[in-house]
C-alpha positions as CSV (number, residue, x, y, z in Angstrom):
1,X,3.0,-21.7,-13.8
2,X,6.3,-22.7,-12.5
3,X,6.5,-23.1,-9.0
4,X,10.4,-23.4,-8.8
5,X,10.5,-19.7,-9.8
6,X,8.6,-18.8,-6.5
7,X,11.9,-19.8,-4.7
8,X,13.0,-16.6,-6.9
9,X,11.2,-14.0,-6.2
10,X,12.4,-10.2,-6.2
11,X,10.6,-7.3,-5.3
12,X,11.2,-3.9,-7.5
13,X,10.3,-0.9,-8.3
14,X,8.0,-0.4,-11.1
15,X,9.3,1.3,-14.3
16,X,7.9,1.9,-17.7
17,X,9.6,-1.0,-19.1
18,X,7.7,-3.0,-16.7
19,X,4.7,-2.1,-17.8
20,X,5.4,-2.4,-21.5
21,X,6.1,-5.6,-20.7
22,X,3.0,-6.7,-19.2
23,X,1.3,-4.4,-21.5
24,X,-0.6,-7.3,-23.6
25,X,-1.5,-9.2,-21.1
26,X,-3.1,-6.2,-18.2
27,X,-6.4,-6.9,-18.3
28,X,-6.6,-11.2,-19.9
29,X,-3.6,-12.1,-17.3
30,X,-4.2,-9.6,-14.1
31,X,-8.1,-8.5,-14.1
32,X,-6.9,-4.9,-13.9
33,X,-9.6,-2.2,-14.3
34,X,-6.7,0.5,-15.7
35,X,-6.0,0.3,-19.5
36,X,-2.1,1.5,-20.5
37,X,-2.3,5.1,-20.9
38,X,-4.0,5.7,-17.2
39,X,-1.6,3.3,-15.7
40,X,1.1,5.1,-17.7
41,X,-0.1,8.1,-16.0
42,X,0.3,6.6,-13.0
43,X,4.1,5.5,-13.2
44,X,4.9,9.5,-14.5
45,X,3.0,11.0,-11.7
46,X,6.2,11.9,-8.9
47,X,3.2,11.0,-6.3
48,X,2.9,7.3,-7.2
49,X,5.4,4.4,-6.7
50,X,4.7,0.9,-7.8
51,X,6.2,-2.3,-7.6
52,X,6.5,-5.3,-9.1
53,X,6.9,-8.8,-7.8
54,X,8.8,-11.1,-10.4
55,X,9.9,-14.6,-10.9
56,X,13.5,-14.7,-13.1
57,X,11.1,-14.7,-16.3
58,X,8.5,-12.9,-15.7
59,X,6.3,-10.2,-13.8
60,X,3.9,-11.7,-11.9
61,X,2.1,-9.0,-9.5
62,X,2.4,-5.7,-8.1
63,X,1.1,-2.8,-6.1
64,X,1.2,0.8,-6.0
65,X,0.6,3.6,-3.8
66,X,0.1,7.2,-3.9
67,X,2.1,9.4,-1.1
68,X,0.8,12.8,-0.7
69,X,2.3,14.3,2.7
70,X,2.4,11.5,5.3
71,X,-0.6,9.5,4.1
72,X,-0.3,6.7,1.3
73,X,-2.8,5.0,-0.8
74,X,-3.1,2.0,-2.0
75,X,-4.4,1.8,-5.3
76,X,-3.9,-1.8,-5.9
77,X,-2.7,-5.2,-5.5
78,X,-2.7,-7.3,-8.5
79,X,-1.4,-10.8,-8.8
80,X,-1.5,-12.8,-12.2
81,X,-4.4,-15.0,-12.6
82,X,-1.9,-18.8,-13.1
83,X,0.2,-17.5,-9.5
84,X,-2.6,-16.7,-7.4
85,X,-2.9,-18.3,-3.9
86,X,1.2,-18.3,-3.6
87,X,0.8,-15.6,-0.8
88,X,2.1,-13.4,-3.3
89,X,0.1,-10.3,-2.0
90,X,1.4,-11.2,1.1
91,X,4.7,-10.3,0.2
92,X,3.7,-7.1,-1.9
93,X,1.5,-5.7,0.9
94,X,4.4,-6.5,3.3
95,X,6.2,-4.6,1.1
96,X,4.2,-1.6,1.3
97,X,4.2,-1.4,4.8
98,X,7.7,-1.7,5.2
99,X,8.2,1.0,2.4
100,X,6.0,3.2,3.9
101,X,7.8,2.5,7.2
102,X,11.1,3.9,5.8
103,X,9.8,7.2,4.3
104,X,7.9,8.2,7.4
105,X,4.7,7.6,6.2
106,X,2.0,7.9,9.4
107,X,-1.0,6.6,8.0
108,X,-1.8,3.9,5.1
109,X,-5.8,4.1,3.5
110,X,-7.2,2.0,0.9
111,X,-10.6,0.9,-0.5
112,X,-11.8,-2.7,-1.5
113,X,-14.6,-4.4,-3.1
114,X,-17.3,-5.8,-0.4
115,X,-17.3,-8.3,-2.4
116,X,-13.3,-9.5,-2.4
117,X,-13.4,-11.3,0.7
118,X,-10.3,-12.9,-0.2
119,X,-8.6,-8.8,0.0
120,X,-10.5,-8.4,2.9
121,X,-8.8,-11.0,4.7
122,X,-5.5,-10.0,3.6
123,X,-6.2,-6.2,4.7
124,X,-7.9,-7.8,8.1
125,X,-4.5,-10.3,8.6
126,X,-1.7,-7.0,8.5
127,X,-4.2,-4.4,10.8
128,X,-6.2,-2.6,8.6
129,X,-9.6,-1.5,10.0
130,X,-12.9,-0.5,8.2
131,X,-13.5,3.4,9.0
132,X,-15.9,3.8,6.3
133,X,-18.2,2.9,3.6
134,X,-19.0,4.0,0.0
135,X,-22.2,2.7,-1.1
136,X,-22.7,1.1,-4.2
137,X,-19.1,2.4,-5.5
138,X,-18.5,-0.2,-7.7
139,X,-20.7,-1.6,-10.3
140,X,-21.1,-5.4,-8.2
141,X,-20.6,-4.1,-4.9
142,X,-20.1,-1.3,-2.1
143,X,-16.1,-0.1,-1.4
144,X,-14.9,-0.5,1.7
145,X,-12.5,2.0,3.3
146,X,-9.8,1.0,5.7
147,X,-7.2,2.4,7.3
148,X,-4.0,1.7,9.2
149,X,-1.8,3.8,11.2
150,X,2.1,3.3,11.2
151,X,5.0,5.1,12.0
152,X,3.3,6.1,15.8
């Protein structure tokens, strides 16, 4: 990893491109759970928006979210494996927010491992609160339901 290119850091939308581009490298380089054809999916369906965070070379996170009325979901926040700890989610999740902000969103929901403490943390450090529980959701742990309300 080159830390110089943290000093350039952009924050886009997400387009197919994108994601042909990272294509190769989703689940070695990113530990995502979605193969290319659901992600795909994702990108074509008019609810979800996602977002890259990029370095002048390369695409090194993003996020998406799925709008339906006033509510969004997160469906994830994924930062390469070599730029972790760079507060890169920081800035996607800040993002988000500020996104969701500007298209009147009232109320931002997501679900997390028990067992990502380091998510947790994150979700814990911008507001979020646990409202629920889904026992035994994921294969290693329960999912943890959280919630933050915006726009008020």
């Amino acid at each position: 990893m080159d830390t110089n290119n943290l000093n350039n850091l952009t924050i886009s939308k997400m387009n197919l491109d994108d994601l042909t581009s990272i294509r190769e490298t989703l689940s070695t380089d990113f530990d995502n759970f979605w193969n290319y054809s659901v992600f795909k999916s994702e990108l074509e369906n008019p609810n979800s928006i996602y977002f890259i965070i990029s370095t002048d070379t390369e695409i090194v996170g993003f996020a998406g979210i799925i709008v339906v009325f006033d509510i969004a979901d997160i469906t994830n926040i994924v930062i390469k494996k070599s730029y972790r700890g760079n507060k890169l989610s920081i800035m996607l999740l800040d993002h988000i927010i500020d996104y969701c902000k500007k298209i009147n969103i009232s109320q931002i929901n997501l679900e997390v491992n028990s067992n990502n403490i380091t998510a947790i943390n994150l979700y814990n450090k911008f507001g979020f609160k646990q409202v629920g529980l889904r026992k035994n959701y994921y294969s290693n742990g329960d999912a943890l339901l959280f919630s933050k309300i915006i726009n008020k």
